[in-house]
KEKE-3310 file (N, C-alpha, C; in steps of 0.2 Angstrom, whole numbers, plus 5000, padded with zeros to 4 digits):
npx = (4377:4376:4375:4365:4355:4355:4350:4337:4333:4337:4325:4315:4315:4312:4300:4290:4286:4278:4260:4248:4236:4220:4212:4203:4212:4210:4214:4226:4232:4240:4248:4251:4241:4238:4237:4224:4210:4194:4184:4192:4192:4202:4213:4229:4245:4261:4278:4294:4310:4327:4342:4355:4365:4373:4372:4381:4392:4401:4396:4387:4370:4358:4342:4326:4309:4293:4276:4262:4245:4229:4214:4201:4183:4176:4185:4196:4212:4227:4244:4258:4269:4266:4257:4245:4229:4219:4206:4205:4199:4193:4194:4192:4189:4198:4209:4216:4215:4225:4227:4240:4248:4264:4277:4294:4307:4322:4342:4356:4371:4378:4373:4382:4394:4407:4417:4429:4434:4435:4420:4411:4398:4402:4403:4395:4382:4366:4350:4335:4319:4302:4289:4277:4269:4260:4256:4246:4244:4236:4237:4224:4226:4218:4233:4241:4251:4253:4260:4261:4273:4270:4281:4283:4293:4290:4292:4309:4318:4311:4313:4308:4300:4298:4292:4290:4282:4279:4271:4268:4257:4264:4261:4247:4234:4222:4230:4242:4253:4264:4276:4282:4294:4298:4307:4307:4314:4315:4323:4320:4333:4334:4332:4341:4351:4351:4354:4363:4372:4388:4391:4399:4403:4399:4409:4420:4420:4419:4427:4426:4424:4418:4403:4388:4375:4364:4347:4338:4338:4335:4335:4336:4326:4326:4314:4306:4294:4285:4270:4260:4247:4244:4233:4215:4221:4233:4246:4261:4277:4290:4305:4315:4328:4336:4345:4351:4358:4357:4370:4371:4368:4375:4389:4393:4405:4400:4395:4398:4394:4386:4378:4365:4359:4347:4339:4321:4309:4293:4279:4261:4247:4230:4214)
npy = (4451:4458:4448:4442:4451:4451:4440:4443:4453:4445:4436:4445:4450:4437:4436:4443:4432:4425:4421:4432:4433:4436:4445:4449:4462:4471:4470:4471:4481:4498:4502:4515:4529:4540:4536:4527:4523:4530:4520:4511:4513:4512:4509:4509:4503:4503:4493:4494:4489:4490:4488:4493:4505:4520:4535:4546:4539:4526:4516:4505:4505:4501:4504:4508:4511:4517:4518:4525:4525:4533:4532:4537:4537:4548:4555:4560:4558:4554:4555:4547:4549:4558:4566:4576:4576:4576:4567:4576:4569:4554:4539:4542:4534:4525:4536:4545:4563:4569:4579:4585:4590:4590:4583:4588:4582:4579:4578:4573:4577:4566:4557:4556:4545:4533:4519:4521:4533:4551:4560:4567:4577:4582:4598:4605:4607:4604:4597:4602:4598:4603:4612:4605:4607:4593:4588:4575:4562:4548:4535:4517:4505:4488:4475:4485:4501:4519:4531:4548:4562:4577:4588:4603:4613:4623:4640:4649:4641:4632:4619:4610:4595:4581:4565:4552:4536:4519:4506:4487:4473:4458:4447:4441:4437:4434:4435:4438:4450:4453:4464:4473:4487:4504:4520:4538:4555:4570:4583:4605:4618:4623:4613:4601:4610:4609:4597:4592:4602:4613:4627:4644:4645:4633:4626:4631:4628:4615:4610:4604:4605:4619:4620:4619:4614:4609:4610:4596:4576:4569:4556:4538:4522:4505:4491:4476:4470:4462:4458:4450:4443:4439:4435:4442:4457:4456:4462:4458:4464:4463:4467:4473:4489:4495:4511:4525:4537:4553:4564:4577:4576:4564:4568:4577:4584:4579:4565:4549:4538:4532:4520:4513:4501:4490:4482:4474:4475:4475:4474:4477:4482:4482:4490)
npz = (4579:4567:4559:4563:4558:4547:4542:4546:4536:4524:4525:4524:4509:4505:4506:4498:4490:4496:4498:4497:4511:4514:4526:4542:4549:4555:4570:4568:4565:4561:4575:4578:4583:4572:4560:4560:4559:4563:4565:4568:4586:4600:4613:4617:4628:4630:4629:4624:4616:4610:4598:4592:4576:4579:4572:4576:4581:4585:4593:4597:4605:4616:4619:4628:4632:4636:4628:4623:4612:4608:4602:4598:4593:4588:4580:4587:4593:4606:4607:4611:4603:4591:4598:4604:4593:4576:4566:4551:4538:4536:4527:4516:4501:4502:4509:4520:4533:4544:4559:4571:4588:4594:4601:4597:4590:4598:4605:4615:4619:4625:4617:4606:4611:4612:4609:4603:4598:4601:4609:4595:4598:4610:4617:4607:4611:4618:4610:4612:4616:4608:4604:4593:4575:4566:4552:4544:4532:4526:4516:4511:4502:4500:4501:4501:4508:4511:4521:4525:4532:4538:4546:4557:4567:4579:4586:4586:4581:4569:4561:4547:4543:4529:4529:4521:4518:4511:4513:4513:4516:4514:4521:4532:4542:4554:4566:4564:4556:4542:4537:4524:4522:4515:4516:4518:4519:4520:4525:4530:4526:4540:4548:4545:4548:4561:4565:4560:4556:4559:4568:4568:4583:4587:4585:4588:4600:4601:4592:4581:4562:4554:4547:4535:4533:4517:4511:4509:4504:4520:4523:4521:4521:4523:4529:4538:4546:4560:4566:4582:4587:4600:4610:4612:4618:4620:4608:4603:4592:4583:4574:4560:4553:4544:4540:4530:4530:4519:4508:4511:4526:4528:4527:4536:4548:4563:4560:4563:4558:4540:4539:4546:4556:4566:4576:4583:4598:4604:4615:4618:4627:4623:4624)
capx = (4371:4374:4374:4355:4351:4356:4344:4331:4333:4336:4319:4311:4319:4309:4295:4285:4283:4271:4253:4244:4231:4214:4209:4202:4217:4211:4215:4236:4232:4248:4248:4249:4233:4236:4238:4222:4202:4189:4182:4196:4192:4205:4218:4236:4249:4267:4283:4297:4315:4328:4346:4357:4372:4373:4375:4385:4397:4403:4396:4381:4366:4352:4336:4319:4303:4288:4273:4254:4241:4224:4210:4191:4179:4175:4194:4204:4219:4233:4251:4266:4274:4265:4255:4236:4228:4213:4207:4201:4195:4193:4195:4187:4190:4207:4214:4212:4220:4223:4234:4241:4253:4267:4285:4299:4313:4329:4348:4360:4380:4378:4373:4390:4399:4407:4423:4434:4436:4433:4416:4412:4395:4404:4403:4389:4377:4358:4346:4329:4311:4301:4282:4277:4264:4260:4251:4248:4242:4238:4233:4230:4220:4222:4240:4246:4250:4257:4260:4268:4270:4273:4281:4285:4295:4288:4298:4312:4321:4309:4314:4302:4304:4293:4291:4285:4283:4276:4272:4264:4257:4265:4258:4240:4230:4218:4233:4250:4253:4268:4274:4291:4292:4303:4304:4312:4314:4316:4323:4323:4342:4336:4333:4349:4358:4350:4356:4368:4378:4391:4392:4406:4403:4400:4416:4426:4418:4418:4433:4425:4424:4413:4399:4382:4372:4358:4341:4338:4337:4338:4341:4332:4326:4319:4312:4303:4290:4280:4265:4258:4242:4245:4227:4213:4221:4240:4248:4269:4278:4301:4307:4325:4328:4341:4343:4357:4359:4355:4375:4370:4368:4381:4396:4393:4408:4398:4392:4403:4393:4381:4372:4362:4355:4344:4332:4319:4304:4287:4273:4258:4240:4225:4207)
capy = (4455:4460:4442:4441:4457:4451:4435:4446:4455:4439:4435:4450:4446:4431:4436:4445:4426:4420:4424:4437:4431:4440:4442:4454:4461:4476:4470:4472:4488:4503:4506:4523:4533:4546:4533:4523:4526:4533:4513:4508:4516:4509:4512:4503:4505:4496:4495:4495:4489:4492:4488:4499:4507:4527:4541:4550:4536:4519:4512:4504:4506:4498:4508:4507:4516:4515:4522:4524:4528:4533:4533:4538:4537:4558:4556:4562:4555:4555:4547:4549:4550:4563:4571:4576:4579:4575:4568:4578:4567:4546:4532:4543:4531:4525:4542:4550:4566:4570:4586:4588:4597:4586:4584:4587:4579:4581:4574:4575:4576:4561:4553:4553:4543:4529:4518:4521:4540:4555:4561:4572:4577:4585:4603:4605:4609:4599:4601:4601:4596:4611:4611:4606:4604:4589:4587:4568:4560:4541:4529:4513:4500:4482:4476:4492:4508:4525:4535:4553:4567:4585:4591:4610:4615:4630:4643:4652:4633:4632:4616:4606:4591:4576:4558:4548:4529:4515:4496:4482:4464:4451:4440:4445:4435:4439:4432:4438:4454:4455:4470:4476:4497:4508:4527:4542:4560:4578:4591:4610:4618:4626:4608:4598:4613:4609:4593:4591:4607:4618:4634:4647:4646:4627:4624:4634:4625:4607:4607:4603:4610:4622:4612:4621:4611:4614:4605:4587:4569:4568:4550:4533:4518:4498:4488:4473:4471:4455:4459:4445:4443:4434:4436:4449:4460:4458:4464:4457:4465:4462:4471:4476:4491:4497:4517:4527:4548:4558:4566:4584:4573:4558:4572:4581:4581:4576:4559:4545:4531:4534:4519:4513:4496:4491:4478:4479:4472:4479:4472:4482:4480:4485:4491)
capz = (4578:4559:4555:4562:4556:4538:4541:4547:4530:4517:4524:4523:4502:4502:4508:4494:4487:4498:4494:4502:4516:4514:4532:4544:4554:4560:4575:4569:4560:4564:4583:4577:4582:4569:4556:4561:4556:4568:4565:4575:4591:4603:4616:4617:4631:4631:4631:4618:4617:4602:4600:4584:4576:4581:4568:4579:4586:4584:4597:4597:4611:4619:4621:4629:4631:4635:4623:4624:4608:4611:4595:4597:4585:4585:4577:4591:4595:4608:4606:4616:4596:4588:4603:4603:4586:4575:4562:4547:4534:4538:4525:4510:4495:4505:4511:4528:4533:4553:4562:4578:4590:4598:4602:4590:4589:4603:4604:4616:4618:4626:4610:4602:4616:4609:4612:4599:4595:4605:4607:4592:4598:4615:4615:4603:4618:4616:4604:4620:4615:4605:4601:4586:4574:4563:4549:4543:4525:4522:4510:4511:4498:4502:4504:4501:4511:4510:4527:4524:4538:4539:4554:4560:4571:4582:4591:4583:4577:4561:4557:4544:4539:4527:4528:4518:4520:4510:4518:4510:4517:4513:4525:4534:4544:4561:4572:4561:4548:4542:4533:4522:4521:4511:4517:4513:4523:4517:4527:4526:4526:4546:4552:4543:4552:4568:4569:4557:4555:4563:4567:4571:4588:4591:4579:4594:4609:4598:4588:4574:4558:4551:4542:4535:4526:4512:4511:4506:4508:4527:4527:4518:4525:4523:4537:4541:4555:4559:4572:4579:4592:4608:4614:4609:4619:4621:4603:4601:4587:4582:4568:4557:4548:4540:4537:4525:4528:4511:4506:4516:4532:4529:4524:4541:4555:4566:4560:4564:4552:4538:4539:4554:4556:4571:4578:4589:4598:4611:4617:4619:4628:4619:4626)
cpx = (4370:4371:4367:4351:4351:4352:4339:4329:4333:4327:4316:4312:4313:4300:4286:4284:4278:4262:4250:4238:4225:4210:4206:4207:4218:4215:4225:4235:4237:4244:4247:4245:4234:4238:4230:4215:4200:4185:4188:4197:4196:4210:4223:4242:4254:4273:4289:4304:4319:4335:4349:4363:4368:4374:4382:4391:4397:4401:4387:4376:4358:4346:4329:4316:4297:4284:4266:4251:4232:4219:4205:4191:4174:4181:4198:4209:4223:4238:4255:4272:4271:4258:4248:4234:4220:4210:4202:4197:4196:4192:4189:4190:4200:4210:4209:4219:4219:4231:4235:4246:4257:4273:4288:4305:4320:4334:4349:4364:4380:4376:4379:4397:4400:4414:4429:4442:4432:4425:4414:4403:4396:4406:4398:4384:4369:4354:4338:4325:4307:4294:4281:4271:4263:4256:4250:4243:4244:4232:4234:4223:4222:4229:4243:4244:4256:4256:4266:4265:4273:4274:4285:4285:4292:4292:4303:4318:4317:4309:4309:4306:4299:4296:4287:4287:4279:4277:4267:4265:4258:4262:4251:4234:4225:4223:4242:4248:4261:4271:4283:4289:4299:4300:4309:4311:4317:4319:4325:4331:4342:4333:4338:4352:4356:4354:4365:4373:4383:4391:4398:4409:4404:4405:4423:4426:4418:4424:4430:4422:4419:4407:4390:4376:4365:4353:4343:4335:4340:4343:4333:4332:4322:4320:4307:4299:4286:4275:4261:4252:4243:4239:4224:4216:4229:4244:4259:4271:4286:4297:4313:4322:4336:4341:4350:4357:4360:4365:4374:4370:4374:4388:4397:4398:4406:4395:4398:4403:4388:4375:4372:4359:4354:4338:4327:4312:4300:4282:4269:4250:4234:4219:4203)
cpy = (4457:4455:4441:4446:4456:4444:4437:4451:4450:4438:4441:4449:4442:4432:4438:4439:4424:4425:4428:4435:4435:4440:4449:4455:4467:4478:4472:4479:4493:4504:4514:4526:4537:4541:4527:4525:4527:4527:4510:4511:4512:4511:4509:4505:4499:4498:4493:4494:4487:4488:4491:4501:4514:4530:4545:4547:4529:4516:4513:4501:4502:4504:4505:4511:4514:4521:4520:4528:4526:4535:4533:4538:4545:4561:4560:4558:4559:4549:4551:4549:4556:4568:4570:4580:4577:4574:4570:4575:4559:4543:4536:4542:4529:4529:4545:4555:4570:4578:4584:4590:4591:4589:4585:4583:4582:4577:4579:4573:4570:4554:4552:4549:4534:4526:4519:4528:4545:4558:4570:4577:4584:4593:4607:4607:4602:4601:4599:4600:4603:4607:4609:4603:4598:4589:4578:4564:4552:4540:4522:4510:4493:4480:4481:4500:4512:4529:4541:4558:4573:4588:4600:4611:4620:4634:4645:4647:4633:4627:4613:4600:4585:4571:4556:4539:4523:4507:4492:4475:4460:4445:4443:4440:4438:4438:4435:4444:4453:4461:4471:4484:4500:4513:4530:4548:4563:4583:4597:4611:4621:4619:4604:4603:4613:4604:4588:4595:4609:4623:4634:4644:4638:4625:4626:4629:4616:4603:4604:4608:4613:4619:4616:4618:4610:4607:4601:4583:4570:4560:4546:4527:4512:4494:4479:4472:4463:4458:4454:4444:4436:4431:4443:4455:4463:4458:4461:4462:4467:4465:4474:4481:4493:4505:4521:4533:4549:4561:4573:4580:4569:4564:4577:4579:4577:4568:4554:4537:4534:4529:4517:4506:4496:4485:4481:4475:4477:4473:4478:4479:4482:4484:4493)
cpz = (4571:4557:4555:4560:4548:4537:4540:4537:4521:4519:4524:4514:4499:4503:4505:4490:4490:4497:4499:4505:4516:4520:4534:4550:4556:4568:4577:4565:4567:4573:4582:4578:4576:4560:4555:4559:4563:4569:4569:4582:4597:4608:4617:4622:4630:4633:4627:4620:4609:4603:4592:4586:4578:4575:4569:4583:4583:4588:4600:4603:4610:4620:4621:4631:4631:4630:4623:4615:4610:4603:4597:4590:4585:4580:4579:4593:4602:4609:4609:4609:4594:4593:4601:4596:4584:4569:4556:4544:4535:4532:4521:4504:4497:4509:4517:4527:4543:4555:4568:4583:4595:4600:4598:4592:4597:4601:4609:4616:4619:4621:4608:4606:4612:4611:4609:4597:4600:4603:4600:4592:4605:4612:4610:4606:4616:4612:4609:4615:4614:4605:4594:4579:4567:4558:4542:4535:4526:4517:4511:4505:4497:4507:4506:4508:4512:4517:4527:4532:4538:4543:4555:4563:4572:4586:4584:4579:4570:4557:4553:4541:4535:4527:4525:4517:4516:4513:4513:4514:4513:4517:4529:4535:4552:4566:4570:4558:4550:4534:4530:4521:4519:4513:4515:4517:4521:4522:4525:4528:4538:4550:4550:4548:4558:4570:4563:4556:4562:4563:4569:4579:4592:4588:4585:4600:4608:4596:4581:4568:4556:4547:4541:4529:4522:4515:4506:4509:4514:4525:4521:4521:4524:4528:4534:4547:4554:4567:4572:4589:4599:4610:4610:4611:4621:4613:4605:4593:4586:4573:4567:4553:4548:4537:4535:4528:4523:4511:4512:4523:4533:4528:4531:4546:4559:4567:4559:4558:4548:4539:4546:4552:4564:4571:4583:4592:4603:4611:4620:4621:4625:4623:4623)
residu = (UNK:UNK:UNK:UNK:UNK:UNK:UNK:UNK:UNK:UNK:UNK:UNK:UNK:UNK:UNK:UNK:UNK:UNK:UNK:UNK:UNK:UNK:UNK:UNK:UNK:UNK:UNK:UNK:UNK:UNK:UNK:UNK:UNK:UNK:UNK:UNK:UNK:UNK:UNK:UNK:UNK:UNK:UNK:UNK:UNK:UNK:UNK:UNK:UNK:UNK:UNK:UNK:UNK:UNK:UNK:UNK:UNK:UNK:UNK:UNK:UNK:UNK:UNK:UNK:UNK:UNK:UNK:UNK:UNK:UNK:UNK:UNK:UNK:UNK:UNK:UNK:UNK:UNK:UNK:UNK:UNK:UNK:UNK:UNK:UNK:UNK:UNK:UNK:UNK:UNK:UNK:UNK:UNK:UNK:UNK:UNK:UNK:UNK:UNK:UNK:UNK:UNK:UNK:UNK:UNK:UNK:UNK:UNK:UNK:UNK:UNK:UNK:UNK:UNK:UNK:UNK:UNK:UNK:UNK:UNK:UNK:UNK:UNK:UNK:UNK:UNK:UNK:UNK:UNK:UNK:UNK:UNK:UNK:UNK:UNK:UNK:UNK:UNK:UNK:UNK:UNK:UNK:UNK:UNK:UNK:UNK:UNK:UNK:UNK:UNK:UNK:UNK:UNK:UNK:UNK:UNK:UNK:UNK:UNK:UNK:UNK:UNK:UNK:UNK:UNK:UNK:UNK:UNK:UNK:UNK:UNK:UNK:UNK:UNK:UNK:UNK:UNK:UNK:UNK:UNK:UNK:UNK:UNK:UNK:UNK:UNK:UNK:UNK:UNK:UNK:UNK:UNK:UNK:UNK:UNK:UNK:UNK:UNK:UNK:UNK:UNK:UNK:UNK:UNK:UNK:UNK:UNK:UNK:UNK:UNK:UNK:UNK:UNK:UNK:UNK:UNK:UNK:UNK:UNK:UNK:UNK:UNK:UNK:UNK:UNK:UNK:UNK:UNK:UNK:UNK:UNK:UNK:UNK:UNK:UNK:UNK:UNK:UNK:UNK:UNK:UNK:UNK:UNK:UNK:UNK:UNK:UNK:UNK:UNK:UNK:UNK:UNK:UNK:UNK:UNK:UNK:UNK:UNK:UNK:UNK:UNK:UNK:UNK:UNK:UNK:UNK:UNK:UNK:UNK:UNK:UNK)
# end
């Protein structure tokens, strides 16, 4: 699996040489609704499978999921990623800006299960699924684009945390894009210690050490995607990325690896 994952990455390497294609390829533009214009009105349903290292264990997992995005041209949106929202300002001089109220983030203990070493995630309890609200910023002009995201937690958790992401086509026709992206992720010190600290209390019931850790880089990360149209209607899309934890995340008991690599593919319907 490395060895192909360290293919998937030579060519993503080689990739900035070929010439950029100047097409219309709205039709591969971000599945994201809350990344997409009010010109793209569209709806996409599918189904998602991954394979990757763990944070929290050595033992690396299969995961799947299904995932819907819904984009009117009033600028509402609804996503099974960032929930129902809407968006403010549409493709003024490149930049749009959209809100909305989703899911946050969760982990469970069952995450840290691994073959080697006892689970170091066991007794930590779960961290459940909170409200939360979003607030989203892109740019794109031409090849290029920048996709950052503001998330807050709601409820007495608090956590915040920003992404931010650039991609550029390297390849970009009405039947292909393909994309390279470098990103990068902030949180404050009450979401690090959500999911990265210890307290007194889980340190008694876990065994592990005390551990409280400030704000920072969460984590950093580069990828490739290749999206490629089957049909007007049926969307494929495989991709690798590769992602690091910031020193406040990677130094924390609880993380078994700092890095993480991962492949991954969906296929999605479009209406």
């Amino acid at each position: 699996m490395k060895r192909k994952l360290l293919a998937l990455l030579t060519l993503a390497a080689a990739l900035p040489a070929l010439p950029v294609l100047a097409a219309d390829n709205s039709l591969l533009a971000s599945p994201v609704a809350s990344a997409r214009s009010n010109a793209q009105a569209e709806q996409t349903i599918g189904a998602g499978i991954s394979y990757g290292d763990a944070f929290f264990g050595d033992k690396s997992k299969w995961r799947a999921g299904l995932f819907g995005e819904a984009n009117f041209s009033n600028g509402v949106f609804l996503s099974t990623r960032d929930g129902l929202g809407y968006r403010l300002v549409d493709n003024y001089n490149g930049f749009s800006f959209a809100a909305s109220i989703g899911p946050s983030g969760s982990r469970r203990e069952s995450a840290g299960d691994n073959d080697h070493s006892p689970n170091r995630l066991r007794g930590m309890g779960d961290i459940d699924t909170r409200a939360q609200i979003n607030l989203f910023g892109n740019y794109d002009n031409g090849p290029f684009h920048v996709n950052t995201a503001l998330r807050q937690t709601l409820g007495e958790r608090r956590g915040t945390e920003l992404d931010v992401t650039g991609r550029y086509d390297v390849y970009s026709t009405k039947q292909d894009l393909v994309q390279v992206s470098a990103g990068i992720g902030y949180g404050n010190k009450t979401l690090m210690g959500t999911y990265y600290g210890v307290t007194p209390a889980q340190s008694v019931t876990s065994s592990n050490a005390v551990y409280t850790p400030e704000a920072g880089i969460a984590a950093g990360s580069v990828g490739v995607m290749w999206r490629h149209a089957l049909t007007q209607n049926w969307i494929t899309t495989v991709g690798a990325d590769v992602t690091r934890l910031g020193s406040e995340a990677g130094d924390s008991p609880l993380v078994g690896r700092r890095t993480s690599a991962s492949v991954g593919g969906s296929i999605g319907y479009r209406f």
